[in-house]
C-alpha beads as a LAMMPS data file, in Angstrom:
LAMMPS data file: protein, C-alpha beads

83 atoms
82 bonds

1 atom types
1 bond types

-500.0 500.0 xlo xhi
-500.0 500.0 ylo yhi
-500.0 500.0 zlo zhi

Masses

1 110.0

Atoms # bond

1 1 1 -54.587 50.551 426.078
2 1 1 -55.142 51.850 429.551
3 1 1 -58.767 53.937 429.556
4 1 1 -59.036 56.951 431.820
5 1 1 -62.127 57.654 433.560
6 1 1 -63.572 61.527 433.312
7 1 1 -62.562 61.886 436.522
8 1 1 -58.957 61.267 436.130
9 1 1 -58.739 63.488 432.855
10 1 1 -59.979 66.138 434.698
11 1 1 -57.299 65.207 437.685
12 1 1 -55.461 65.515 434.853
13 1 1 -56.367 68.834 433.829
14 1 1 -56.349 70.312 437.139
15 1 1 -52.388 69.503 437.724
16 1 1 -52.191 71.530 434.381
17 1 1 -53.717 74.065 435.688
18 1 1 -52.381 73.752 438.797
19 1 1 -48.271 74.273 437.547
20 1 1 -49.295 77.388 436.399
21 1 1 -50.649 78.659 439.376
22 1 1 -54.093 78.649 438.622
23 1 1 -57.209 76.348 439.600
24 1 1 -59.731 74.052 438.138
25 1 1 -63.320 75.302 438.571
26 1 1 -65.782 72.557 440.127
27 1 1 -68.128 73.457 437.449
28 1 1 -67.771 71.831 434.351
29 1 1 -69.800 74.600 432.299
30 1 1 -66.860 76.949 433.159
31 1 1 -65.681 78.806 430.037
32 1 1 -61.907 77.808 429.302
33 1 1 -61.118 81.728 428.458
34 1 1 -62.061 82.512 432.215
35 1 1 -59.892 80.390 433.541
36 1 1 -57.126 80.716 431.185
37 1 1 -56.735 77.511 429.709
38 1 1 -55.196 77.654 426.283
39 1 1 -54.766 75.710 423.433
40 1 1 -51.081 74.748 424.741
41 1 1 -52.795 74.069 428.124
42 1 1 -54.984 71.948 425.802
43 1 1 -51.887 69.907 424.141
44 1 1 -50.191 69.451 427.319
45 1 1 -53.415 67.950 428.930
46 1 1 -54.131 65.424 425.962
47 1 1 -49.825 64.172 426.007
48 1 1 -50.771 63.452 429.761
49 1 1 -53.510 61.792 428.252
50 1 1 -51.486 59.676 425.890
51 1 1 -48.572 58.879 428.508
52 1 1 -51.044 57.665 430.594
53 1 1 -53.511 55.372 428.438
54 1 1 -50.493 54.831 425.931
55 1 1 -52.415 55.304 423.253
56 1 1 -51.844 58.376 420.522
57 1 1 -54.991 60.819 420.245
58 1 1 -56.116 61.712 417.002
59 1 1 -57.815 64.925 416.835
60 1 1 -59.671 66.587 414.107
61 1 1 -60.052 70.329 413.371
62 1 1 -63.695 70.287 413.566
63 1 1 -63.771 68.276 417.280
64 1 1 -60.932 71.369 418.798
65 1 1 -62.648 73.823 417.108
66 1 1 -66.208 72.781 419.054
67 1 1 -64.348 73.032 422.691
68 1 1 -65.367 75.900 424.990
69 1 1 -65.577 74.653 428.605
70 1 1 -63.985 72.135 430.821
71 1 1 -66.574 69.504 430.075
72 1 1 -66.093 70.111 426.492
73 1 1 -62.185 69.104 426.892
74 1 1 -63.145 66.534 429.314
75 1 1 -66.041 65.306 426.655
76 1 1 -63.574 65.221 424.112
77 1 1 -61.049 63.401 425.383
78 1 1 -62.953 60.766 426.942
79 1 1 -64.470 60.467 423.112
80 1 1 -61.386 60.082 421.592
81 1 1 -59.952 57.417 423.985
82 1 1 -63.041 55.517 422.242
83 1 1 -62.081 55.642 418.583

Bonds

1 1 1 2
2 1 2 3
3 1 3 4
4 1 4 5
5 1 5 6
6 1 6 7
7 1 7 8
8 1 8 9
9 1 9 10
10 1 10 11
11 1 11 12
12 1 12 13
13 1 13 14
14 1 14 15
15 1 15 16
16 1 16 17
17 1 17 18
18 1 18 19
19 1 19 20
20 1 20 21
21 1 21 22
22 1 22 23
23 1 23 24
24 1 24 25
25 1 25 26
26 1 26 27
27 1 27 28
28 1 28 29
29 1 29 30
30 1 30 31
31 1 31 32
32 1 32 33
33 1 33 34
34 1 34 35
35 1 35 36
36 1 36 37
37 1 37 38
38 1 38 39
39 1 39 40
40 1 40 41
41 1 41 42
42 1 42 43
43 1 43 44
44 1 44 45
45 1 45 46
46 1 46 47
47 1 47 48
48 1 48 49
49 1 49 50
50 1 50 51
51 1 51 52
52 1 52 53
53 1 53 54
54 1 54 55
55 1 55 56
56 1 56 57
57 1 57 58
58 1 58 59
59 1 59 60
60 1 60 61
61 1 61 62
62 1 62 63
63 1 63 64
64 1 64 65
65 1 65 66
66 1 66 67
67 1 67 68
68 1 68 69
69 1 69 70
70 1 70 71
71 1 71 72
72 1 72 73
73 1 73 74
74 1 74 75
75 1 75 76
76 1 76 77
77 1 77 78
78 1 78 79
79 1 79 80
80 1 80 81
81 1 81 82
82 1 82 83
């Protein structure tokens, strides 16, 4: 399994973002309704994820339901790569 850094998740995330016209904040406490990232933003960002470490995520209801900000989703993901 290839590991990404928090920095290349929120690449990542950004190019997300970034098809749909909008922009990653530089702030990490940015609230994810703000900047319109959704919950299929959300599943397209953690696929990336999994194309690019080849590893499958495995998510639990109680770890999405705790996600609020970008460093949340960036938190998370780099937690799961762990597990």
């Amino acid at each position: 399994m290839n590991e990404l850094s928090r920095a290349q998740i929120r690449d990542l995330m950004a190019q997300v973002l970034d098809n749909q016209g909008r922009s990653l904040p530089d702030d990490d406490a940015a609230d994810l309704r703000e900047i319109g990232f959704r919950s299929l933003d959300f599943s397209e960002l953690a696929l990336r994820v999994e194309d690019a470490t080849g590893d499958e995520l495995n998510f639990d209801a109680p770890g999405l339901r705790r996600i609020a900000t970008v460093g949340d989703v960036l938190d998370l993901l780099v937690e799961l790569q762990h597990q």
